[in-house]
C-alpha positions as CSV (number, residue, x, y, z in Angstrom):
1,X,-3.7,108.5,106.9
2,X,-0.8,107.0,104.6
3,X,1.5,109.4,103.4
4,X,2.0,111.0,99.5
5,X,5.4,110.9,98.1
6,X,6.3,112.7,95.5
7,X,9.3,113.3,93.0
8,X,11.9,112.5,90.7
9,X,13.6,109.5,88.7
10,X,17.2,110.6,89.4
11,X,18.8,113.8,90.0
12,X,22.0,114.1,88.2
13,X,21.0,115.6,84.9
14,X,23.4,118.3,82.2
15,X,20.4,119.9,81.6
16,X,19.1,120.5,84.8
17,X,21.7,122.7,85.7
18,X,20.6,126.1,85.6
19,X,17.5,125.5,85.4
20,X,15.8,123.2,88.2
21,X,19.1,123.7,89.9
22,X,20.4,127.1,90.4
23,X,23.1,128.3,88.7
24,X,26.7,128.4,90.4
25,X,25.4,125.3,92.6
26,X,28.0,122.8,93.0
27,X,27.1,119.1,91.4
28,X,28.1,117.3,95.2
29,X,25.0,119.3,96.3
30,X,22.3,118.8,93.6
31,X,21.0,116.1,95.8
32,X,20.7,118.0,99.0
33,X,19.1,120.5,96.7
34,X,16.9,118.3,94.7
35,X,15.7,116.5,98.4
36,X,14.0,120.1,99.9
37,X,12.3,120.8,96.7
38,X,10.3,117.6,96.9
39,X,9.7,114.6,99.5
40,X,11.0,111.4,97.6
41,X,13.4,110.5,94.8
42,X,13.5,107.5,92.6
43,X,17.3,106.1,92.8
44,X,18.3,105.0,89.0
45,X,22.0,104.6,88.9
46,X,21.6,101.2,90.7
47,X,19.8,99.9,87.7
48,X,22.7,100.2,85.7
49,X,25.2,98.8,87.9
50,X,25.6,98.0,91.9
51,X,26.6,100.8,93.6
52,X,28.7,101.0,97.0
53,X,27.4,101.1,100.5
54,X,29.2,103.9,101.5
55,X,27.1,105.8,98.6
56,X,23.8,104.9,99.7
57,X,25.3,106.1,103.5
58,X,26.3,109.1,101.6
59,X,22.8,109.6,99.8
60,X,21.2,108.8,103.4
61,X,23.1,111.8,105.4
62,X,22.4,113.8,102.8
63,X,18.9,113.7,102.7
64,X,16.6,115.5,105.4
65,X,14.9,113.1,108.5
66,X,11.5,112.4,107.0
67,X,12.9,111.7,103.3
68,X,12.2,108.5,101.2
69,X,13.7,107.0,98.1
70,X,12.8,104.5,96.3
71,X,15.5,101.7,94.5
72,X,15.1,100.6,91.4
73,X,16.6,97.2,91.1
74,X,19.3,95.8,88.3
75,X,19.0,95.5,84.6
76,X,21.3,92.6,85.1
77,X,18.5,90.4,87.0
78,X,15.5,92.1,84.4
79,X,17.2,92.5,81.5
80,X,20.3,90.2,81.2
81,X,19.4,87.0,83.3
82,X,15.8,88.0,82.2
83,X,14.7,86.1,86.1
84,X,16.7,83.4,85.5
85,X,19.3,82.0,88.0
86,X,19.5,85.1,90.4
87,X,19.7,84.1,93.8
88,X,23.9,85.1,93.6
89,X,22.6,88.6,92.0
90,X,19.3,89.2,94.4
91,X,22.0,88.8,97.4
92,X,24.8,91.1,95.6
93,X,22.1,93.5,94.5
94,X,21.4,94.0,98.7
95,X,24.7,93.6,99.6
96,X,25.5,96.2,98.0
97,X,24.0,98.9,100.2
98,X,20.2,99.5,99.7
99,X,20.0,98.7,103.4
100,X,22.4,101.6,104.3
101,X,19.4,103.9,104.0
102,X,18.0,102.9,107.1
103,X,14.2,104.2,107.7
104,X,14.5,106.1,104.5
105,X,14.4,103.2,102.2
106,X,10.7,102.9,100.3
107,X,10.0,100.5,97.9
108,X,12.1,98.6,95.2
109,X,11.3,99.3,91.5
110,X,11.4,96.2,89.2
111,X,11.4,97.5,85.6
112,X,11.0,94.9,82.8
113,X,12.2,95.4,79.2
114,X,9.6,95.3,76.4
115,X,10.7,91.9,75.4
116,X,10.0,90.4,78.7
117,X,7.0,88.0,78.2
118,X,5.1,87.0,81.4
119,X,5.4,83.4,82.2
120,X,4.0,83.0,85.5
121,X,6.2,79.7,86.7
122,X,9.3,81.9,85.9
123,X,7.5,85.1,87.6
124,X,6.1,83.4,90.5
125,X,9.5,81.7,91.1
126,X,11.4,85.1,91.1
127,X,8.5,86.5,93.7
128,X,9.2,84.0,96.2
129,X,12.9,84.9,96.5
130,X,12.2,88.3,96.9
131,X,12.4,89.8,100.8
132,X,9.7,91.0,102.3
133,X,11.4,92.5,105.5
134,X,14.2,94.2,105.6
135,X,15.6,91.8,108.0
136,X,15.1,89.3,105.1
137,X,16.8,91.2,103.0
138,X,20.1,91.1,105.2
139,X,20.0,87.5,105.5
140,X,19.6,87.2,101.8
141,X,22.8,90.1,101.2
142,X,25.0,87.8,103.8
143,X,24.7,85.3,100.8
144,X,27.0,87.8,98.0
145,X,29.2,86.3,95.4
146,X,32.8,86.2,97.2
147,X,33.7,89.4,95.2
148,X,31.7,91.6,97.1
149,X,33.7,90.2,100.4
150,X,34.8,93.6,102.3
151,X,32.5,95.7,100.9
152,X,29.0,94.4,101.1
153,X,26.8,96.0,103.8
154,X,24.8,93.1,105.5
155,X,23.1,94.6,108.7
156,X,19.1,95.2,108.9
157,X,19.3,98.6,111.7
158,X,15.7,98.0,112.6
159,X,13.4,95.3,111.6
160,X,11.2,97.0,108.4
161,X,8.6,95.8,106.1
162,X,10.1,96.0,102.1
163,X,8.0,96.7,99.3
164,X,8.4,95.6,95.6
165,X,6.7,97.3,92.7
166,X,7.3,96.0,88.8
167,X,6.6,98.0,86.0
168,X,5.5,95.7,82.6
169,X,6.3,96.9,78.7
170,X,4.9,93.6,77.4
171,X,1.0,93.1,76.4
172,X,1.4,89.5,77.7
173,X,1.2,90.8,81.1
174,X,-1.8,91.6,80.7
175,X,-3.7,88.6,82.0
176,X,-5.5,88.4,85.3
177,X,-2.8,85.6,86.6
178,X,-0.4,88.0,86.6
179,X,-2.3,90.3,89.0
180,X,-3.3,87.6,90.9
181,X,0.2,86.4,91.6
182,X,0.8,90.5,92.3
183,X,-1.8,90.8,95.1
184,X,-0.4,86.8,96.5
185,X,3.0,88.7,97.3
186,X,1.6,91.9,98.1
187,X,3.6,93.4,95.4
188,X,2.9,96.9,93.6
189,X,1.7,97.2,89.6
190,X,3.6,100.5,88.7
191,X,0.9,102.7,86.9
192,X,3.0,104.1,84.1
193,X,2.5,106.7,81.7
194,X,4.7,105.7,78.9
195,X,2.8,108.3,75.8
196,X,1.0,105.2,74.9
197,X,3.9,103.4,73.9
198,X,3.6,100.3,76.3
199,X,0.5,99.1,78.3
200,X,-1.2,101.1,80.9
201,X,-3.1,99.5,83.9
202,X,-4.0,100.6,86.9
203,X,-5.0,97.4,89.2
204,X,-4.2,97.9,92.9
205,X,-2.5,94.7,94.1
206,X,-0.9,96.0,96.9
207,X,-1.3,98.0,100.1
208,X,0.1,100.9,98.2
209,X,0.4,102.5,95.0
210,X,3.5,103.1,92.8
211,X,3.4,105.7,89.7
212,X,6.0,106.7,87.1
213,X,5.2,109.5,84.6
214,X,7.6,109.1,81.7
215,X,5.8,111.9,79.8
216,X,2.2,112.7,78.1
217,X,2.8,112.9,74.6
218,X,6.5,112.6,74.2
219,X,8.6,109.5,76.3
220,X,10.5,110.7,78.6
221,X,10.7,114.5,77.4
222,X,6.9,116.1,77.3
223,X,5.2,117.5,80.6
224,X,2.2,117.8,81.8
225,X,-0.5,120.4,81.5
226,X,-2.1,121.9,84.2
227,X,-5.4,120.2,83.8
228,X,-3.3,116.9,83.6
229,X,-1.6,117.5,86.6
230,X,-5.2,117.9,88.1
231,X,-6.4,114.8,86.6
232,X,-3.3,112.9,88.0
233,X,-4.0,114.3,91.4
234,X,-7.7,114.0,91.1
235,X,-6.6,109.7,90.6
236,X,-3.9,109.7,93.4
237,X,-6.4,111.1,95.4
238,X,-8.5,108.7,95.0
239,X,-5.9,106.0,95.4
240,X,-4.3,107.4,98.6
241,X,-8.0,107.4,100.5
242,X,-8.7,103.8,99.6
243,X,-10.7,104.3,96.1
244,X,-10.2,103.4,92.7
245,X,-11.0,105.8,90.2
246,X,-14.7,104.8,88.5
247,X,-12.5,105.0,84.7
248,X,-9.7,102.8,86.1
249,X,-7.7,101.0,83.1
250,X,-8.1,97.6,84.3
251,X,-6.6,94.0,83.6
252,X,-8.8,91.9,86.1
253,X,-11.6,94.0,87.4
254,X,-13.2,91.3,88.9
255,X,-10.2,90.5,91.1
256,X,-10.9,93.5,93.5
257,X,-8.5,95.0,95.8
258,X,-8.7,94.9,99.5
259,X,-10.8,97.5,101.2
260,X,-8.6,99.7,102.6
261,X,-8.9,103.6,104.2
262,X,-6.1,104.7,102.6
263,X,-3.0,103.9,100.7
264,X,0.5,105.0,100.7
265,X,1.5,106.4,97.3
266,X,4.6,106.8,96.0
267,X,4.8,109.2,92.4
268,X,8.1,109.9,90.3
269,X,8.5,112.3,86.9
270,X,10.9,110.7,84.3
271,X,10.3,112.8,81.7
272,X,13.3,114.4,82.2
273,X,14.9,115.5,79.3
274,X,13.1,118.4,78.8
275,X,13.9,119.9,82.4
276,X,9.8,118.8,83.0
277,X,10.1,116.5,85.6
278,X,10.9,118.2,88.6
279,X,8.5,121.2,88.0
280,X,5.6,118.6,87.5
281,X,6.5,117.1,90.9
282,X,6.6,120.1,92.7
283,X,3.1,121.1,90.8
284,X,1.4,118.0,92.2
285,X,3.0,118.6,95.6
286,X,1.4,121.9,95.6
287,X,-2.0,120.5,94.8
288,X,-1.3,118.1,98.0
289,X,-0.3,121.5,100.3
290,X,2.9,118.9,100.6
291,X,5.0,122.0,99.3
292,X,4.7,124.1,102.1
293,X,7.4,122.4,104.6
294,X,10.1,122.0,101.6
295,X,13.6,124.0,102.1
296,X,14.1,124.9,98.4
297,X,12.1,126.0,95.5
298,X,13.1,124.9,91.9
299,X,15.7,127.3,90.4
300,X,16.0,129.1,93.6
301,X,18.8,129.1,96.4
302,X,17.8,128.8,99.6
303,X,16.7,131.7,101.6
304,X,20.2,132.5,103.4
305,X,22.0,130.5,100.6
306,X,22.6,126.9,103.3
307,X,20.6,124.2,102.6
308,X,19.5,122.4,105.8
């Protein structure tokens, strides 16, 4: 059976502090807090610039053995080049150390801005550069812009398949091309709950299944209610064995996804402004029993005050 992941977008927060993180614990440890209260955390800083390789080595050690994070790529290929001319910043963005965490890297997030239209020659053109292995991927990084010469980190440690998943803020996407050039690169349509303010689909185009919940009334700030936390599990549930839920918000329903038992699933809170996000994940872990072998509990220290 695949495996559930479950977590946060980011960990470094004011507010958290406190709170989600107990109070007196230094900020150099919030992540080897924040990584034994749940099993996977969305990376976010390198969507606002490239970060270092020693970082992401950092970030690995760190982390316990069976721990997975997710990458969210760039603004600068989304938002700035907007797909355009990016082979120099696909290679820098994993040159820059994505591949430093090893067997703990899971998918990469591409998140486009609500002004992004969907043209599928530009789309499917940025889909064929992107890796698919992480051995790809290190052939691609050995291609940086000079500037990143002594510091890029270029080496696959074991060959790995690498995911994609893009997230969509613009009702042009919804059009069954798109999903069909989705499920031709095996890439992931990020299910996100966005209060309504941008589209929400849920076609499976891939052999797994990517969620963000930005928040239910509120972007970014409300949580979720019990009985939406149960409806959320009831769909991932149905998702991770293979299913798709008999309501699902669909842009081609016709264009069915392949039958599979299960599916890996991967679901990060990012309504974190209120201090909601990582209590909803560790909610939903509960409802998965995935709680049980975690090190920490939110707010709490650790029983004899080490973390693991």
């Amino acid at each position: 059976m695949a495996v559930i992941h479950i977590g946060i977008s980011g960990w470094r927060y004011t507010p958290w502090r406190g709170g989600f993180y107990p109070k007196g614990l230094v900020q150099k440890r919030e992540l080897q807090f924040a990584s034994r209260a749940v099993n996977s955390i969305e990376i976010n800083g390198s969507f606002y610039a490239l970060q270092r390789p020693e970082r992401y080595a950092q970030w690995y050690s760190e982390t316990p053995a069976d721990f997975v994070f997710s990458v969210k790529a760039p603004r600068y290929i989304t938002h700035i080049r907007r797909l355009k001319d990016i082979h120099k910043p696909l290679a820098n963005f994993f040159a820059s150390g994505v591949l430093e965490l090893k067997e703990k890297l899971g998918p990469i997030l591409w998140q486009f801005p609500p002004s992004f239209k969907f043209d599928a020659e530009l789309f499917e053109r940025f889909l064929e550069q992107l890796p698919h292995t992480t051995e790809q991927a290190a052939a691609l990084a050995r291609q940086h812009e000079p500037r990143l010469n002594g510091r890029a980190s270029m080496t696959a440690y074991r060959k790995k398949p690498l995911r994609h998943a893009v997230e969509i803020r613009h009702e042009s996407f919804v059009d069954p091309a798109f999903v069909r050039l989705l499920k031709r690169y095996n890439i992931a349509l990020v299910i996100a709950d966005t209060a309504g303010k941008w589209p929400y689909r849920e076609d499976i185009t891939s052999d797994f299944v990517y969620l963000r919940l930005h928040g239910a009334e509120q972007l970014y700030a409300s949580g979720y209610t019990p009985q939406a936390l149960k409806n959320w599990g009831d769909r991932i549930d149905a998702w991770h064995h293979g299913r798709q839920p008999a309501d699902a918000h669909l842009i081609a329903p016709r264009l069915k996804p392949r039958v599979r038992k299960s599916r890996e699933v991967f679901c990060y809170f990012d309504n974190d402004i209120k201090v909601r996000a990582p209590f909803d994940a560790r909610s939903l872990l509960e409802r998965f029993d995935l709680a049980k072998d975690l090190a920490t509990r939110p707010g709490e220290p650790a029983a004899d005050g080490v973390l693991p």
